[in-house]
Structures are given as structure tokens and as C-alpha cells.
N, C-alpha and C positions, 0 to 999 in steps of 0.2 A: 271792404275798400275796393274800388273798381280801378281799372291802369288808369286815365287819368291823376286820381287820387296820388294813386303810386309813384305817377313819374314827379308829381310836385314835391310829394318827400322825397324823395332820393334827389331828386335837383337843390334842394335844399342842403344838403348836409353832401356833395360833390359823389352820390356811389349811382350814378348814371347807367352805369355799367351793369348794373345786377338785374337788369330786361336785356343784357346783349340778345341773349337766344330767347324772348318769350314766344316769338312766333312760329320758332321750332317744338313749342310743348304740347302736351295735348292738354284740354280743357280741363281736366281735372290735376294737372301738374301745374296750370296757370293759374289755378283758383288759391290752392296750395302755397305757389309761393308769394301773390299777392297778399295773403294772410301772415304770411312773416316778414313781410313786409312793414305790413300794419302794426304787428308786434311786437319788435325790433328798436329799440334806443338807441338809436344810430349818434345821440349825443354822446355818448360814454367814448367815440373813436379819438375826441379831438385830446385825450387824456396820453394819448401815444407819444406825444412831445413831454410827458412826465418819467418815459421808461430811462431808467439807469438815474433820475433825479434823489436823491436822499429824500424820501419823505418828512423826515423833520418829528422826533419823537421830542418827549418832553423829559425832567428831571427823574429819573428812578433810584425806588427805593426799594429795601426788604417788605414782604408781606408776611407775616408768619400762618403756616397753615396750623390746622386740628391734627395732631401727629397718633399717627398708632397708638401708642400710651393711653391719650388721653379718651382716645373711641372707644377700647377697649372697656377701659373703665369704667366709661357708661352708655356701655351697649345696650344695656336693658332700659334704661332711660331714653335714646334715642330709637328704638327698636319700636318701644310702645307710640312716640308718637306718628314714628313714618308708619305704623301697621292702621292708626287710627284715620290718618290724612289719606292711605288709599282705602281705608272702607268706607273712607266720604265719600271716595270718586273723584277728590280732587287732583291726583294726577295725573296725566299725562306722560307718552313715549313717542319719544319721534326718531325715527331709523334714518340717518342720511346716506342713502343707498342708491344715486346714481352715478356711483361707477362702473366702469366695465373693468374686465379682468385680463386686461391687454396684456400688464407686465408680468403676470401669471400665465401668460401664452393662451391666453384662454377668449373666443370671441364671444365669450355669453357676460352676462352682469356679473359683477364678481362675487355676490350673493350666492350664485349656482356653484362656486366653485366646490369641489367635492376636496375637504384635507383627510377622507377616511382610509384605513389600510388594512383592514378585515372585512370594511362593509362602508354604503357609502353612508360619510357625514357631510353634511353641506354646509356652510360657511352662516346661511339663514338659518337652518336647522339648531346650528351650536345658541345663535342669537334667543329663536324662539325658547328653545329652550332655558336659557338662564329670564327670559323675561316670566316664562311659566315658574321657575326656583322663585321669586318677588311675590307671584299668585298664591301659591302654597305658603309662604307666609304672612301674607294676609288674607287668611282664612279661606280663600276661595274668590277673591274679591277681585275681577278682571280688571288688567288697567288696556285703557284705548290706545292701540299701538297706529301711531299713523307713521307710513311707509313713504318716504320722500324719491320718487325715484328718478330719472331724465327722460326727456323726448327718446332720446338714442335708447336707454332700456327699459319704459315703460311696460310695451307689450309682454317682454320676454319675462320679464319678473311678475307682474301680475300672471299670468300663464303659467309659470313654475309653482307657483308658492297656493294656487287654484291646484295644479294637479298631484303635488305632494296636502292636499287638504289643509295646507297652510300650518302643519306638521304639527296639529293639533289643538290651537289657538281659535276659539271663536270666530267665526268672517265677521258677526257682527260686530267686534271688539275692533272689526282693523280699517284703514282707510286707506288708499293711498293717492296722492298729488304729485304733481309733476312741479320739480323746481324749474325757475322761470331760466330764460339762455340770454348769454349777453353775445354779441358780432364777434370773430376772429377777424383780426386785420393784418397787412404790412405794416411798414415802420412809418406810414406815412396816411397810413389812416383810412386806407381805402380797402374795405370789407374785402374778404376772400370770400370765391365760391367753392362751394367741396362738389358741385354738379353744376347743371345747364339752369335749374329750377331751384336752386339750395343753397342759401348763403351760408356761409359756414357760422358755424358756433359754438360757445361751449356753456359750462352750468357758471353758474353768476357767483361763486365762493361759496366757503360753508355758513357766512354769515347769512346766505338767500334762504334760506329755508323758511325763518319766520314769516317776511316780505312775500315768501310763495306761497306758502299757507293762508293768508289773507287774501291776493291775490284770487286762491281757489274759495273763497267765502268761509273758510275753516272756524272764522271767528265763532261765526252765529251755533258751530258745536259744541265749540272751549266752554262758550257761554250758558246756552243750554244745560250742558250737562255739567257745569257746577269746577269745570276743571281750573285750579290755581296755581300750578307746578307742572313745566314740561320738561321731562329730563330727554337731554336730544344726546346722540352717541353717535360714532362713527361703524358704518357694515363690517371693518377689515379687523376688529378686535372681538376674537371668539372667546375670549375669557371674562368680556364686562360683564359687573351685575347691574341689571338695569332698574333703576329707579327701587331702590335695594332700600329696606325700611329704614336700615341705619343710615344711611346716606340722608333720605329725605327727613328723618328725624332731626337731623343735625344740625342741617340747614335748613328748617321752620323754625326749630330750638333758638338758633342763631339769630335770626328776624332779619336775614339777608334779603338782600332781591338776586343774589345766585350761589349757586353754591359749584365748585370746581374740584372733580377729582383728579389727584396728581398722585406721583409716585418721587419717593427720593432718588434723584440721579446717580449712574452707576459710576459717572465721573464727571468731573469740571464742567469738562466739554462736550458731553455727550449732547449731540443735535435734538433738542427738545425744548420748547418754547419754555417758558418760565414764570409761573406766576411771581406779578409783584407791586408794587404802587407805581403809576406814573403821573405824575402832578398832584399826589396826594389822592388819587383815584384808584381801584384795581386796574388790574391789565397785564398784559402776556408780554416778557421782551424773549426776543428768538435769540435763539444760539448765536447766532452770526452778529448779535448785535451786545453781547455781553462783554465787557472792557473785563482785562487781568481783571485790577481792581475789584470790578463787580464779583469775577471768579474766586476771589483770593479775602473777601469781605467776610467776616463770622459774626453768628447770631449769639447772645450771652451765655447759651452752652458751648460756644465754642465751634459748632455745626455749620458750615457753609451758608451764608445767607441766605443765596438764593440756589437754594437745594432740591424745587417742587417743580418735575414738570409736570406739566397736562398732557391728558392723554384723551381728549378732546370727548368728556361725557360731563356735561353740564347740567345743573336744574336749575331754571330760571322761572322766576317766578310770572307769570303770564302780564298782569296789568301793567308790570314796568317793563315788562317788552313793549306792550302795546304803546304805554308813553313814549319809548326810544324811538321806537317805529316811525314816529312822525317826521323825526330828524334823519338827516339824509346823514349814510356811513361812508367814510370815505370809500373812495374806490382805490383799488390795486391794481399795476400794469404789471402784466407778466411776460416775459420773452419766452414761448414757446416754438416748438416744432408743428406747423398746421397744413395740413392736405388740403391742395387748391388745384382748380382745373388752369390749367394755361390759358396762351390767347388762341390756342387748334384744341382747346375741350378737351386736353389730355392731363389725366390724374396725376397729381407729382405728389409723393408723399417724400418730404423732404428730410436730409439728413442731419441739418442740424437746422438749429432755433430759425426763424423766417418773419417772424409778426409778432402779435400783441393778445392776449387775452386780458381780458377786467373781471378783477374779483373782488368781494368784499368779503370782510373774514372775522371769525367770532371774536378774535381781540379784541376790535374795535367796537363791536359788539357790547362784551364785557367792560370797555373804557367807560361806556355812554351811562353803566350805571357805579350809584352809589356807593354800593357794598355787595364783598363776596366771599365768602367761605372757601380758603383751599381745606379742603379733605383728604387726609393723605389714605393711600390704598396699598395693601402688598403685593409690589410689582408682579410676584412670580404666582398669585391668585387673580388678577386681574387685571395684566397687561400682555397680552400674546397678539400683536399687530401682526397683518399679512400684507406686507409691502411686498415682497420679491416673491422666488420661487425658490432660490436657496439663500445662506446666509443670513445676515442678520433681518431680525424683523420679516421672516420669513415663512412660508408653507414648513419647510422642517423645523425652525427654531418653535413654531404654535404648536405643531403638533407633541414637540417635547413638552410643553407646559403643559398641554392640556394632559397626555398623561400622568405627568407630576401632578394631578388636581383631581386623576381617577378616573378621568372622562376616557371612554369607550373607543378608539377609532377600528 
């Protein structure tokens, strides 16, 4: 795109202002950011008149998941087919790994982050490893780990995870793509810049992964190599099993087009999304959005209804991704906190909420298809999230699980 080009889009859509300083740049910072320019969906801002709107959910209902009991019992049954579907090749892993490790005080990706206290463990370390615990259960049989990572920590995790030799994992097994970024705005729609050269931005939800992966041409690999199953999982839980035979057994067993690991809630109200039907569809309703009622509803043993949350490690089956794909997911307006140069190019990194971020997110995702397997998991074996640096869902709260589970720190 050459400035011409540029200034007709931004004229187009009122962000005029994101050339104040081009002719302060040097040539290779003007090249730079007329290519995020070019990049850039400056459509998504006019969505800013939806922030604080109700987006308008449908009738909800109970889902019941596959509970402990019942996986147990037929472990070996589910065990043999997920062991067979990865010695096809058919699976797939997809790591959603571009965050940083801000709220851990940390400025590297939060992958890097080290939870060890004898020796270092690293956060990708504990990952690779439980995705090698999947390998050695299917005899040997590598699964293709694609590593989703951000513009913001591209470099520094590819670099990390190259010079720990990618802590043992095949290079040729792994991939990594860049999720695509959507504009940060004010309340009013006009893009913020975090520089002179640099519109501000962030990653586009955890729904974007698939969309990005396509994006990077990923299809023509999925395809190639025969893959029918992508179990996608969040960087900040060192406890997941990924793409775990029983799991993928269960739900091929099932003939879903996803299957959804959850854990029973520690209480009502515990902040954790929800599997459960909405218009007769699966789908996620959030904490915030659960009525008493909902809370206080029992399943015919008696058990809380909607008793499952997610703990965001999904298999979905690739073709009915690729169908949903076609159709556009809703977007989400987020009120954040977003670092902008003033109108004297001075950094303000603000104290509270300022603008708008747009995400799309795996709910929706999940809505778009037919049918889906919750699977339920035992919390204290495979749920140890690293949200904070103490407290709950924390660097010391993982690090107890994970020695409850044996694991070395």
C-alpha cells in the first residue's frame, strides 16, 4: 500500500490522524506502518456504540456432561480409539500463546515464565511436557503442535523455545503463526496510537486462532497431512493433558463436532463460564450471566444443573470449523486500559479503562456448531491456571497442584 492508498482508507473510516507524524519517520518505519495500515479493519471501530449494550443471549438450558463415572468405566474403550486416531495422524494441537506475562510482573511471553523452586520449570516446559505424556501413549506417534503466538511476542517465544531446543519436542512437529490484531480505540472510535509509527492494537479473542490459522495458509497442512481433530488449549494451565487419548476417544466415540473439557464447580458462583444449551444449540453462559434460578436448578440426581465449567481445552473437529469459518462471529466490545501517545507524542499509560478492544471468543464459536461433548476432568489433575502471582488461580496456587500430581519443581 503506498500513502496515497493509505490516506484514502483512513479518510474513509474518520482515523486521518494515524499520518499526524509520517514525515517525522524514517523509511523503514513508514513502510511499517503503512502495512498496518493496509492490515488493519478499521471496520470493527464503529462496534464502539455497542460497548455497555446487552448483547442479547438466547433461552438456556442444562447440557449434561460425560462425568468421571462414566470415563472411568470406559477408559479402555475410549483410550484404544483416541491411541488409534493419533497413530492416524489425525490430530492436531494448537497452543494459544500470545500473552505476555504483565500480571506475573514479568515482560517476556508468559510461556517464559519460570514456576520452578529447585531448578528452573517453565510454564512451556510443563506444556511440552504433558503434550510428550499423549506421545508416549500413542506408542511414539508425534502430534503437530502449532504454537499461536502475537505480533507483541512472536520473536521472544520463537527464540526461547529454539534455544531451550524446544525442551525436547521435534522442530519438525511444531509450527508457529501469528494471531491476526484488531485497532484499540476511544469511546468514540478513533484508533489510539501506542507510537508516532504504531497504531495501537491487540489479539482479536480466543475465537481468532482458527481465522488466523487460515489466514497463515495452515489449511493446505491440516489437509495434507490427514489432520481431523484440533484440540486448541490455553499457555496459563500447566496441568492440561493435551489431546489425551481418552479425551479424543470420547469425543470421536461421541460423533460430535466438539468436544469440551470442564470441571465440576467448586461453588454456585464460582467465576467460570458454563457449558450448556442456548436455543437448543451448545454454548458457554458466563458467571455474570447465570440467574439464582439457573444456580439453584437440579439435574435428576439431584446435582446442580449447570455444574461444568470450561477450562478453555477444546477438540473440534476441523471440517465443521472450516463450515463455521465462512460465517462471520459476532464481535465483542471490551472496555480496557490502552497506552496512547498524546497530542505532544507523550506515552500515557493510563489508570483506568480509556477505549475499546473487539474480540471474538470460543463461545460463539462453540454456538455456531451442532453438537458437543462436555467431558468432565479432575479439577485438582488438570486444572492449575496461572492468572496472578499470588492467590487464587495463581503461580503459588500451580505450583501446589502440580506437586500434588508429583511434578518436580
Amino acid at each position: 500500500m503506498d500513502l496515497l492508498q493509505a490516506k484514502e482508507k483512513l479518510a474513509k473510516y474518520g482515523q486521518e490522524h494515524v499520518l499526524k507524524y509520517y514525515d517525522e519517520l524514517s523509511e523503514a518505519e513508514q513502510k511499517d506502518l503503512l502495512n498496518q495500515i493496509e492490515e488493519t479493519d478499521f471496520a470493527v471501530l464503529e462496534n464502539c456504540k455497542n460497548l455497555g449494550k446487552s448483547e442479547g443471549r438466547g433461552t438456556f438450558s442444562p447440557l449434561a456432561a460425560m462425568q468421571v463415572s462414566e470415563i472411568e468405566e470406559r477408559k479402555e474403550e475410549f483410550r484404544k480409539i483416541g491411541v488409534d486416531t493419533i497413530k492416524a495422524g489425525k490430530v492436531a494441537a494448537v497452543l494459544l500463546a500470545g500473552g505476555m506475562g504483565t500480571r506475573l510482573g514479568s515482560d517476556n511471553p508468559k510461556g517464559m515464565y519460570d514456576i520452578g523452586l529447585t531448578k528452573p520449570v517453565y510454564i512451556f516446559q510443563r506444556i511440552i511436557e504433558n503434550l510428550q505424556d499423549t506421545v508416549n501413549q500413542a506408542e511414539g506417534a508425534y502430534i503437530h503442535l502449532f504454537i499461536m503466538t502475537s505480533e507483541k511476542n512472536n520473536d521472544a517465544t520463537v527464540n526461547f523455545l529454539k534455544e531451550h531446543n524446544f525442551f525436547g519436542y521435534p522442530e519438525d512437529k511444531i509450527t508457529f503463526f501469528k494471531q491476526d490484531m484488531a485497532p484499540a480505540s476511544d469511546y468514540e472510535g478513533k484508533v489510539y496510537m501506542e507510537g508516532k509509527g504504531r497504531i495501537s492494537t491487540s489479539p482479536n479473542g480466543n475465537a481468532g486462532w482458527y481465522s488466523s490459522m487460515l489466514k497463515a495458509g495452515l489449511r493446505d497442512t491440516l489437509l495434507k497431512e490427514g489432520i481431523e481433530w484440533i484440540d486448541i488449549f490455553a499457555v496459563d494451565n500447566v496441568l492440561q493433558r493435551i489431546a489425551d487419548p481418552c479425551f479424543v476417544g470420547a469425543t470421536v466415540n461421541a460423533g460430535v463436532a466438539c468436544g469440551a473439557k470442564v470441571v465440576r464447580k467448586n461453588a454456585p458462583d464460582e467465576k467460570v463460564g458454563v457449558m450448556c444449551l442456548e436455543d437448543g444449540r451448545p454454548s458457554i453462559v458466563e458467571y455474570y450471566e447465570l440467574s439464582q434460578e439457573m444456580m439453584d436448578a437440579k439435574d435428576a440426581n439431584g446435582d446442580p444443573a449447570y455444574n461444568y465449567g470450561v477450562i478453555l481445552n477444546y477438540l473440534f473437529n476441523e471440517k465443521a470449523l472450516f463450515d463455521i469459518a465462512q460465517n462471520t462471529l459476532p464481535l465483542h466490545v471490551v472496555e480496557k486500559k490502552i497506552p496512547y501517545i498524546d497530542e505532544n507524542a507523550n506515552l500515557v499509560k493510563p489508570e483506568t479503562p480509556n477505549g475499546c478492544k473487539f474480540e471474538q471468543l470460543v463461545l460463539d464459536m462453540i454456538h455456531e456448531l451442532d453438537t458437543c461433548l462436555p467431558y468432565e476432568v479432575v479439577r485438582e489433575h488438570e486444572f492449575a491456571p496461572i492468572k496472578n502471582k499470588t492467590g487464587i488461580d495463581s503461580v503459588e496456587s500451580a505450583r501446589e497442584l502440580c506437586k500434588l500430581n508429583g511434578i518436580e519443581l
